[in-house]
C-alpha positions as CSV (number, residue, x, y, z in Angstrom):
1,X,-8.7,-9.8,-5.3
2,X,-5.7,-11.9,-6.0
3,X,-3.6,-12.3,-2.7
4,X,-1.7,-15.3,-3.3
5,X,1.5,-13.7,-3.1
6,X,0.7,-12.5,0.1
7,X,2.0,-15.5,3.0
8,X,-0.7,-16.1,6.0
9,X,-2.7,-13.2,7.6
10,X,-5.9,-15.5,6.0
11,X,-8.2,-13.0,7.7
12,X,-6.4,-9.9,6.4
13,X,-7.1,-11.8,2.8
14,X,-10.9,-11.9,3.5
15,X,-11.5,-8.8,4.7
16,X,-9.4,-7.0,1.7
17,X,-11.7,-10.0,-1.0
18,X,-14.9,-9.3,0.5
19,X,-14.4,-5.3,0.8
20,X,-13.1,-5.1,-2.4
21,X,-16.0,-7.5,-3.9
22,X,-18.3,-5.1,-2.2
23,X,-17.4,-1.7,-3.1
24,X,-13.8,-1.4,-4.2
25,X,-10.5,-0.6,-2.7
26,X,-9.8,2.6,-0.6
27,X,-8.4,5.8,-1.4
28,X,-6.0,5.6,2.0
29,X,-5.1,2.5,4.0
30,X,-2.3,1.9,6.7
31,X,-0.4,-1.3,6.6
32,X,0.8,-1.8,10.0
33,X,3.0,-5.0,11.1
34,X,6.8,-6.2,12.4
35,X,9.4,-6.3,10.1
36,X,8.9,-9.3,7.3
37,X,5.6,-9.7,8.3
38,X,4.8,-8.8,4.2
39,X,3.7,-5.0,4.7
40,X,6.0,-4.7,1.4
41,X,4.4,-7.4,-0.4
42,X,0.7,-6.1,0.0
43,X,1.8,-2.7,-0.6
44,X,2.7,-3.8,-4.1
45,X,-0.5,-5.6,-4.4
46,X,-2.5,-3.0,-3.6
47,X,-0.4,-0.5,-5.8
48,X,-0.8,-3.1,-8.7
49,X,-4.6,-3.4,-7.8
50,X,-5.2,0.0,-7.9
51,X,-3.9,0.5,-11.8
52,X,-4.5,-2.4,-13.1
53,X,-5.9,-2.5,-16.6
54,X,-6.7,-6.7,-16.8
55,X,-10.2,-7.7,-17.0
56,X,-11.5,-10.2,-14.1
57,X,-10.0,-10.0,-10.8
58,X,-7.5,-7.6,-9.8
59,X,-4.4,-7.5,-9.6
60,X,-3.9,-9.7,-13.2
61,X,-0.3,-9.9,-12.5
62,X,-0.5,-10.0,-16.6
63,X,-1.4,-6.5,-18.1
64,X,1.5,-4.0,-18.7
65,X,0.6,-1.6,-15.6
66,X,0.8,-4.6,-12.9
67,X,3.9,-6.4,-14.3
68,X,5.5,-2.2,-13.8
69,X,4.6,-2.3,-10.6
70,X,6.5,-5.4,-9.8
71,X,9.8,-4.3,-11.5
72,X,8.9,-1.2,-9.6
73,X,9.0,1.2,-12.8
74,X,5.3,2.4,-12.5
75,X,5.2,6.0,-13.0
76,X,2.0,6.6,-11.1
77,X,3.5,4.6,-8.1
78,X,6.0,6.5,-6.1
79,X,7.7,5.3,-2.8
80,X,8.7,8.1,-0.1
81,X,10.4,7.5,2.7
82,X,12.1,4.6,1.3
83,X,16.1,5.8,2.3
84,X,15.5,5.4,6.0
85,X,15.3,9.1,7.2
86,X,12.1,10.4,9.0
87,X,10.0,12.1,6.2
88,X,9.9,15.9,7.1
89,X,6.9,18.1,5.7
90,X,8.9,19.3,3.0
91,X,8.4,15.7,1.7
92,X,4.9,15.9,2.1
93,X,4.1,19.4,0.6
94,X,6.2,18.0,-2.2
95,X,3.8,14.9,-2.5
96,X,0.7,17.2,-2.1
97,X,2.2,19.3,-5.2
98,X,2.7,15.9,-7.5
99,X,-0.5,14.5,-6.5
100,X,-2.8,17.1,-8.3
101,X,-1.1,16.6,-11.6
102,X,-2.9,13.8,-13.6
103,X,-1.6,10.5,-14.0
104,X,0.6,9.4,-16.5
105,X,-0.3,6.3,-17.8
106,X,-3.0,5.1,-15.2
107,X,-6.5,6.3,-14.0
108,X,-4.7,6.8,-10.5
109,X,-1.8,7.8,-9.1
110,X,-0.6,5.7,-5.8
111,X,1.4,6.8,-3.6
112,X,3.8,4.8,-0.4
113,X,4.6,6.1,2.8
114,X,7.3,4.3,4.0
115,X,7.6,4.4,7.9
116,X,4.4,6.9,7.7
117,X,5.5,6.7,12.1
118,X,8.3,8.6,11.0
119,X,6.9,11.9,10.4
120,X,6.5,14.3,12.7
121,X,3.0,16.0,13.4
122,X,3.6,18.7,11.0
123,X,4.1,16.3,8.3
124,X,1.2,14.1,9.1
125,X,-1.1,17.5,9.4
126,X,0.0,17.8,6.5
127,X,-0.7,14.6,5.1
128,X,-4.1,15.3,6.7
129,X,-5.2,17.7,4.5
130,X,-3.6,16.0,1.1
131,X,-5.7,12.6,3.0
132,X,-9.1,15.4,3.3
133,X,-8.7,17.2,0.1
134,X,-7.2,15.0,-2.3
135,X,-7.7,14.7,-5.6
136,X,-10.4,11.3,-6.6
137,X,-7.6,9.5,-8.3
138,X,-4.6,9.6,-6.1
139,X,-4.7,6.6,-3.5
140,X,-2.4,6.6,-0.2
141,X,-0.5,3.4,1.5
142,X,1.2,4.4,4.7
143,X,3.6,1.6,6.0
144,X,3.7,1.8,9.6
145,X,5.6,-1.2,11.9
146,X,3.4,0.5,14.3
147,X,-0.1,2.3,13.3
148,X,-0.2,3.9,16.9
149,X,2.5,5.8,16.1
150,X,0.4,7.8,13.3
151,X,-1.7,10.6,14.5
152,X,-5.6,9.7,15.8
153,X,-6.7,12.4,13.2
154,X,-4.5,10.6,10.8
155,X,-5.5,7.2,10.7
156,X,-9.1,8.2,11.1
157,X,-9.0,8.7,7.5
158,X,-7.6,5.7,6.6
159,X,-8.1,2.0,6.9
160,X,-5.9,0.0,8.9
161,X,-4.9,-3.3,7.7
162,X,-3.0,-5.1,10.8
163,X,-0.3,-8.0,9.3
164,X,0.6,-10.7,12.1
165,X,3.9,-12.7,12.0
166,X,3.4,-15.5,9.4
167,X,3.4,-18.6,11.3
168,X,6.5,-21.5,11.0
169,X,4.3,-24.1,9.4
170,X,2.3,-21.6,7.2
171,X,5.8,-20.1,6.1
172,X,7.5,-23.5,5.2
173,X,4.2,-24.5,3.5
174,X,4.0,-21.3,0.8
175,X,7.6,-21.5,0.5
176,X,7.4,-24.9,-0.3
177,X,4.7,-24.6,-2.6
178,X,6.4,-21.7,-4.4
179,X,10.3,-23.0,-4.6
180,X,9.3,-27.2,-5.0
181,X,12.8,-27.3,-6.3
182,X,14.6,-25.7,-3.6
């Protein structure tokens, strides 16, 4: 799995290769971590991974599907939660509802929980059930700052993927190596 966008958290990077190299990616992970500590960045990853069409590793950053995902234009990848208001059950049952129509363009349909802490516990019993019963294809990133803040029943049936703060030397390093002219 292609990472390199993805600044420090080296042992986050393993885990996700040799998981991934082993038997594929998840249907439901929480990415938990402080703000800019690249929750955002490996959400798209993932969300890119997940549809990706290129052959070899994933995500190609090349075929049609992952360069959608980075302009954010993918129609199997919706965001919720994303205007900075707790995300009510409502929300959810609405989610449940879209998730058992096929995908579009994809073989799966992905879908981001912005500040998945947010919800309250009818929301995330709800978002148990869509997490239990799913459909196959449909695939489920919570973004917590926080993962304690998401239901024990809740995160049970995900997997958590902890980012830590990108250290100062690792930071100026990739930035460095990515913006040489700056």
């Amino acid at each position: 799995m292609d990472l390199s966008q993805l600044a420090g958290n080296a042992p986050l990077k393993r885990q996700l290769e040799l998981e991934t190299a082993r038997r594929g990616l998840s249907h439901a992970y929480i990415l938990s971590g402080q703000r800019g500590s690249g929750r955002h960045t490996l959400a798209r990853l993932l969300c890119a991974a997940l549809v990706c069409t290129g052959a070899g590793e994933r995500p190609c950053r090349n075929c049609t599907p992952c360069r959608k995902v980075q302009q954010g234009i993918h129609p199997d990848v919706r965001w919720v939660g994303d205007d900075g208001k707790d995300i009510t059950v409502g929300q959810v049952r609405a989610l449940r509802s879209d998730a058992y129509i096929r995908p579009n363009e994809a073989q799966r349909k992905v879908y981001v929980i912005e500040n998945a802490q947010t919800m309250n516990a009818s929301a995330q019993n709800a978002m148990l059930k869509l997490l239990e019963e799913g459909p196959a294809y449909a695939a489920f990133l919570l973004l917590a700052e926080n993962a304690g803040g998401v239901l024990e029943t809740v995160r049970s049936r995900c997997e958590t993927l902890t980012l830590d703060p990108v250290a100062p030397d690792e930071c100026l390093a990739w930035l460095q190596a990515r913006f040489p002219q700056a």
